[in-house]
Backbone as CSV, one residue per row, in Angstrom:
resi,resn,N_x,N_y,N_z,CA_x,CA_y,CA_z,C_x,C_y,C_z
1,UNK,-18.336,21.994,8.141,-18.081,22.275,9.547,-17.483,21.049,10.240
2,UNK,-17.895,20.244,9.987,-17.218,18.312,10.466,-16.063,18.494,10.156
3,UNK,-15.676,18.932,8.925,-14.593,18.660,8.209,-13.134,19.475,9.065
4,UNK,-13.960,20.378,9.644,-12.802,21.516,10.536,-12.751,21.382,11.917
5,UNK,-13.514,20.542,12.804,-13.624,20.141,13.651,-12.660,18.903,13.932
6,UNK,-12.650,17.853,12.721,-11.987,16.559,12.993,-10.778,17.005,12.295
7,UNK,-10.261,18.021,11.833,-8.842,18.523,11.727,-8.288,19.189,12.812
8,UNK,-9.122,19.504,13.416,-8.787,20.591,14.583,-8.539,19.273,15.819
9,UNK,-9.299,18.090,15.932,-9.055,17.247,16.974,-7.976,16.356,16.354
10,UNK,-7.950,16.163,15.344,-6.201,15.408,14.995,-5.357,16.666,15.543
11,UNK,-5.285,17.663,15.408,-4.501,18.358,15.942,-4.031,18.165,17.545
12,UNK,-5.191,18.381,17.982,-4.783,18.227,19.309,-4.280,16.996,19.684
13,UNK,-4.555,15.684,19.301,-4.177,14.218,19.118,-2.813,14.493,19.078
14,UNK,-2.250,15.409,18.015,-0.727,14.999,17.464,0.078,15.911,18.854
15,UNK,-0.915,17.104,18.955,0.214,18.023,20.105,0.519,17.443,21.427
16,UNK,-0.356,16.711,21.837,-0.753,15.677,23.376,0.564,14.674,23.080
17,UNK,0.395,14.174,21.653,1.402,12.992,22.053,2.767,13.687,21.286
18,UNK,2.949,14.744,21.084,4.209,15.377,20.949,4.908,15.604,22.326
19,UNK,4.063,16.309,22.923,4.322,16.799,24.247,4.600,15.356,25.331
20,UNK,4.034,14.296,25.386,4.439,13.266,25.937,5.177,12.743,25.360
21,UNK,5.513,12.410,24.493,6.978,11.850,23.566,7.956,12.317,23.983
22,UNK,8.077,13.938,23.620,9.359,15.137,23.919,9.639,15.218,25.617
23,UNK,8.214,15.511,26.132,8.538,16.408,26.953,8.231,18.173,27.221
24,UNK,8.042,18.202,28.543,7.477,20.074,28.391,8.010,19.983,30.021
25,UNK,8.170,21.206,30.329,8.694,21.980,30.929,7.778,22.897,31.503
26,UNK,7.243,23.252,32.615,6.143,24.296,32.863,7.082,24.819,34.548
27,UNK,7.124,26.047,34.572,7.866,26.952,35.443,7.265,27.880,35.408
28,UNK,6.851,27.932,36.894,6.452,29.590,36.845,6.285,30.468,38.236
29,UNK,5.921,31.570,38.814,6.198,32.017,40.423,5.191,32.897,40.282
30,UNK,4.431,32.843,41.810,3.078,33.598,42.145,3.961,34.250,43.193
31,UNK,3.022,35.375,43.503,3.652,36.355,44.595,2.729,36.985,45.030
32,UNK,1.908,36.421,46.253,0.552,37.603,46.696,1.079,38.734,47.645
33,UNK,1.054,39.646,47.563,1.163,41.036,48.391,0.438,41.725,48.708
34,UNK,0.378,42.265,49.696,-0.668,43.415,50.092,-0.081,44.701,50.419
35,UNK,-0.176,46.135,50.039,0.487,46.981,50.319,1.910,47.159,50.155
36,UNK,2.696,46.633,48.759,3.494,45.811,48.633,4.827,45.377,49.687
37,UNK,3.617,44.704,50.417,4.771,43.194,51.909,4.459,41.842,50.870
38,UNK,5.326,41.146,50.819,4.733,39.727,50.309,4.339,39.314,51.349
39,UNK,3.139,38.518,50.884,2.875,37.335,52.143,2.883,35.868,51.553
40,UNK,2.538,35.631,50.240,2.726,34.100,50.109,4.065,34.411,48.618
41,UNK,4.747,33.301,48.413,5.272,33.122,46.967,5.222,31.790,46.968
42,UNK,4.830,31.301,45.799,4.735,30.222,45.485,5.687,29.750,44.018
43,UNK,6.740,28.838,43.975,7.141,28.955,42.843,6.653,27.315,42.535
44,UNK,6.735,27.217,41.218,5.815,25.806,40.724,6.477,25.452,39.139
45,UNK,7.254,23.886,39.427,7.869,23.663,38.402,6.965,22.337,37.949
46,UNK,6.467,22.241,36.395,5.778,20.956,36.443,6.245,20.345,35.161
47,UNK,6.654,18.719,35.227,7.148,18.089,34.083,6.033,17.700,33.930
48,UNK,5.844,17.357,32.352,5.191,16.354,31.841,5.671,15.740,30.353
49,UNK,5.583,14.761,30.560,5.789,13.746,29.417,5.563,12.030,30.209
50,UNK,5.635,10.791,29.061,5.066,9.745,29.538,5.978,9.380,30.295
51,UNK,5.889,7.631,30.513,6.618,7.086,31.744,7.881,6.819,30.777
52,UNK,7.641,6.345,29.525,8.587,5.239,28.279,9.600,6.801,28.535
53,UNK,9.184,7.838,28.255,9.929,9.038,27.814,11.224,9.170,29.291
54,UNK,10.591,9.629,29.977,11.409,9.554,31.747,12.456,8.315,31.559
55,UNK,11.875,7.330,31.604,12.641,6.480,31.565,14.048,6.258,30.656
56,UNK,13.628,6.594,29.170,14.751,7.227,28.532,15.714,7.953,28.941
57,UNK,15.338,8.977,29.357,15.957,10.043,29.728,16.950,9.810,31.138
58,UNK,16.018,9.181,32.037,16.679,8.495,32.915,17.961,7.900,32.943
59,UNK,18.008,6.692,31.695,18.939,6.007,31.250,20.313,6.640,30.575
60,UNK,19.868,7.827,29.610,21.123,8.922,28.970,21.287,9.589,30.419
61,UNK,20.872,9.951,30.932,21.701,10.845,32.429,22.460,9.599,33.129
62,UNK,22.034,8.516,32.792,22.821,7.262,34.587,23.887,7.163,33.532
63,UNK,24.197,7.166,31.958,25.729,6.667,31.549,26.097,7.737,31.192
64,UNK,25.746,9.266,31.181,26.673,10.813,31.141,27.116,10.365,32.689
65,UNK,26.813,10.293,33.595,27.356,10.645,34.666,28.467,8.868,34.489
66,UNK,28.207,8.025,34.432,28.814,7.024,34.858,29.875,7.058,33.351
67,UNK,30.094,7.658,32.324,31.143,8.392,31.344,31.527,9.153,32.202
68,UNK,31.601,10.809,32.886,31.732,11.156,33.820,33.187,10.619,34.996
69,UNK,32.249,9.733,35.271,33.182,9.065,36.717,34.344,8.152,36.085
70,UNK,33.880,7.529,34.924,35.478,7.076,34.863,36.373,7.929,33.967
71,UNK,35.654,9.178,33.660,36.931,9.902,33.060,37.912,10.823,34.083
């Protein structure tokens, strides 16, 4: 039973820092109605990944665009 437990938490270890390495993407839209009128919508976009990762990413978007401008 140990033995499937501490495979199961390396797992989650490796998916946490996949997902902060890569990157994830979370999008999604609420819509409360009554009698169908909307009354609230809520739409909700959420990044996650680390700071090292952003920052990367950061850096390939500032020289696409600055390739970009002097072409």
């Amino acid at each position: 039973m140990n033995e499937i437990d501490a495979s199961q938490n390396v797992t989650v270890l490796e998916l946490l820092d996949r997902v902060l390495n890569k990157g994830v993407v979370i999008a999604g839209d609420i819509t409360i109605s009554v009698a169908n009128i909307d009354l609230l919508y809520l739409g909700v976009k959420l990044l996650l990944c680390s700071v090292e990762t952003m920052e990367q990413h950061k850096k390939k978007a500032a020289g696409v665009i600055g390739e970009q401008e002097d072409a």
